[in-house]
TORSE-151392 format. One record per residue: residue number from 1; residue in three letters; z negated, y negated, x of N, C-alpha, C, O in turn. Coordinates in steps of 0.2 Angstrom, whole numbers. Last residue first. Example, Ala and Ser with C-alpha at 12.3 -4.5 7.8 and 13.67 -1.06 7.14 Angstrom:
TORSE-151392
kolvo, gudo, n.up, n.north, n.east, ca.up, ca.north, ca.east, c.up, c.north, c.east, o.up, o.north, o.east
2, SER, -35, 11, 64, -36, 5, 68, -39, 0, 64, -40, -6, 67
1, ALA, -39, 28, 66, -39, 22, 62, -39, 16, 66, -42, 17, 71
END
This chain:
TORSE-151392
kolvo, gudo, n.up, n.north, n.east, ca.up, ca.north, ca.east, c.up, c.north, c.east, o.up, o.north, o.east
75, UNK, 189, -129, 363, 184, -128, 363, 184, -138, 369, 179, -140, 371
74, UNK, 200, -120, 353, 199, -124, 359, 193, -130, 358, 192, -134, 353
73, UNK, 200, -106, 341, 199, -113, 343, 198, -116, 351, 194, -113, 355
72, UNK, 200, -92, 333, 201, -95, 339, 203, -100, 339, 208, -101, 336
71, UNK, 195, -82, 320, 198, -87, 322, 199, -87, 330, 197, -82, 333
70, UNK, 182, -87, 307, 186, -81, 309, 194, -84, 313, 198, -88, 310
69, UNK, 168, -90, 298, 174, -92, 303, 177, -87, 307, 173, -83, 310
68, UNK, 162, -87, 282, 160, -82, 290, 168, -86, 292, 173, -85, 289
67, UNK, 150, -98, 273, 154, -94, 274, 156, -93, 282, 154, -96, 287
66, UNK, 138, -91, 265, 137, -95, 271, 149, -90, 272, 151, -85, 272
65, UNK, 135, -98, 248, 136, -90, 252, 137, -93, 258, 138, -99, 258
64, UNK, 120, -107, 246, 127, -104, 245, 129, -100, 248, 125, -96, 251
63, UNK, 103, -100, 241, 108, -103, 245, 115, -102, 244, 116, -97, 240
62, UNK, 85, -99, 235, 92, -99, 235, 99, -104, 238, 99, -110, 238
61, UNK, 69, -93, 243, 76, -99, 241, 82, -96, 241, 84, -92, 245
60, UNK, 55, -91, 237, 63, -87, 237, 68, -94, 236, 69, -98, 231
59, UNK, 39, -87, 246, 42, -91, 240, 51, -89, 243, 52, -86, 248
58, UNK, 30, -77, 245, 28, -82, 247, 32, -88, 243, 30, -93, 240
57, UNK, 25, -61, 240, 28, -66, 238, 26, -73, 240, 21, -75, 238
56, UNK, 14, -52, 236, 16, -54, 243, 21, -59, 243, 22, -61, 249
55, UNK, 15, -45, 222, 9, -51, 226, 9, -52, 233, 4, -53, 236
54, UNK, 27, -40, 224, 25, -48, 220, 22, -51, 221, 23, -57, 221
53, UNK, 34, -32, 239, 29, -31, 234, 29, -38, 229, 31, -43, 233
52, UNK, 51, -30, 239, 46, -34, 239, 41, -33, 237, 41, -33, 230
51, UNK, 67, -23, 243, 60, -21, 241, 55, -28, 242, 56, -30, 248
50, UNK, 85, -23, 243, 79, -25, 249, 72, -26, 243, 72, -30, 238
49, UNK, 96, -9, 246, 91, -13, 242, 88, -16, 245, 86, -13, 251
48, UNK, 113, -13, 250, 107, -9, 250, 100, -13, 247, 100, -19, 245
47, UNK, 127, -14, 248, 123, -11, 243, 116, -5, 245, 113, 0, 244
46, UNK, 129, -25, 258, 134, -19, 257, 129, -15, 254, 126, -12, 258
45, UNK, 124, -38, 250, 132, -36, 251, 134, -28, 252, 139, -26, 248
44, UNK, 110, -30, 243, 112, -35, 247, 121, -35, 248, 123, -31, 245
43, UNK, 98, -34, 227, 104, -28, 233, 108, -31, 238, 109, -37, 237
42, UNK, 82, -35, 226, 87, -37, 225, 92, -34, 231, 91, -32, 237
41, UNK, 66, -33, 218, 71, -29, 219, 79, -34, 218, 81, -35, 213
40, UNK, 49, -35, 218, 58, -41, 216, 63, -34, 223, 63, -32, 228
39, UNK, 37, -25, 211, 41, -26, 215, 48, -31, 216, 53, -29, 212
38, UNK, 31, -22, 198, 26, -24, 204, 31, -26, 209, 28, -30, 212
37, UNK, 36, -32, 184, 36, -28, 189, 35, -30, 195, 37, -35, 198
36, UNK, 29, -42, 176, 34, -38, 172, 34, -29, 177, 33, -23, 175
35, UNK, 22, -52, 182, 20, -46, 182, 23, -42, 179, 20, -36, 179
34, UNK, 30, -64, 186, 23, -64, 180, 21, -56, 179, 19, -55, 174
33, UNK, 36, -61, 197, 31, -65, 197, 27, -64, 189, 21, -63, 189
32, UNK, 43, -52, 193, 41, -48, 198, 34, -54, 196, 28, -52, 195
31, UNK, 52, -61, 184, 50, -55, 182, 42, -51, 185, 37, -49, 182
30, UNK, 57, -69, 194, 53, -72, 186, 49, -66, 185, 43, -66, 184
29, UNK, 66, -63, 202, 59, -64, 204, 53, -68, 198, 47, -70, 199
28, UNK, 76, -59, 192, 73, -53, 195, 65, -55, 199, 60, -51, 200
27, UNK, 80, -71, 189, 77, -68, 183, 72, -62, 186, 67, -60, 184
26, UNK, 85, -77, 199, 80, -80, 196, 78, -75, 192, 72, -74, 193
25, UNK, 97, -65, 200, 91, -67, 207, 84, -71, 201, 78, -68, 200
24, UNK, 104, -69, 189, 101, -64, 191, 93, -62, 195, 88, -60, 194
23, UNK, 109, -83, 194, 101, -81, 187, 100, -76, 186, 96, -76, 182
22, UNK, 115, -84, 205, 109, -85, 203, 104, -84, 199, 98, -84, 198
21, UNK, 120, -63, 205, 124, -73, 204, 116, -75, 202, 111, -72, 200
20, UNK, 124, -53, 219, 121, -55, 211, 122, -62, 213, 124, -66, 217
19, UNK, 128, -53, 232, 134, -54, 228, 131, -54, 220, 135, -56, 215
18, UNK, 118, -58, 245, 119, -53, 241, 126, -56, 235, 126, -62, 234
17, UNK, 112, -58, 260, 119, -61, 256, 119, -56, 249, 121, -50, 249
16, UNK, 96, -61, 267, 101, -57, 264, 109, -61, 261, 111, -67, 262
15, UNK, 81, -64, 277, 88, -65, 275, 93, -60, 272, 95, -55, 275
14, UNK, 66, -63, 277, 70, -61, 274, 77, -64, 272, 78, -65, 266
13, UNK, 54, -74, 291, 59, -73, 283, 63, -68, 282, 66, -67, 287
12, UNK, 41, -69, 301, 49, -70, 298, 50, -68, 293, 49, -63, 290
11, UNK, 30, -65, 299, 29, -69, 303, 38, -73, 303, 39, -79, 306
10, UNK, 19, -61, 285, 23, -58, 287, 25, -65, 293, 23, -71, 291
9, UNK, 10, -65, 278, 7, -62, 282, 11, -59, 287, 9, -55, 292
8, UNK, 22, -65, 263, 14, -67, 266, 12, -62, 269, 12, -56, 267
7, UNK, 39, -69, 265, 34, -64, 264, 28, -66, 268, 28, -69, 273
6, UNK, 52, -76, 259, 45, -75, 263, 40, -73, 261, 36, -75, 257
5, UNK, 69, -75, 258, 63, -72, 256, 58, -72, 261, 59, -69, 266
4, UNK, 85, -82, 256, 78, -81, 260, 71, -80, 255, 70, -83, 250
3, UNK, 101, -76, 249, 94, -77, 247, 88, -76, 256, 88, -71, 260
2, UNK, 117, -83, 248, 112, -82, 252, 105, -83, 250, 103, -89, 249
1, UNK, 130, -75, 239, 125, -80, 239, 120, -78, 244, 118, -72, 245
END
């Protein structure tokens, strides 16, 4: 699934592909947002962690998985 994350004051988005299922994702920025914990911690395809302060949180959209074209085509 593809998650963007934007960060406040930051001047690009956060792109990832991560393999958690949406309510995972949901749950971990639900959390982060009401102050459960200071950071939304989500892992990405090849199992690195990407870090968020909460109060830096601009806003987190969720996407389908982008799929990747592999091939050769005439153009």
């Amino acid at each position: 699934m593809e998650v963007k994350i934007g960060v406040q004051y930051a001047p690009r988005e956060i792109v990832l592909e991560s393999a958690q299922t949406p309510e995972e994702v949901e749950k971990a920025v639900a959390e982060a947002l009401s102050g459960k914990t200071e950071l939304l911690t989500l892992v990405d395809d090849h199992g690195r962690k990407v870090l968020v302060p909460a109060d830096r949180l601009a806003y987190v959209e969720l996407g389908e998985p982008t799929a990747r074209k592999v091939g050769f085509s005439a153009l």
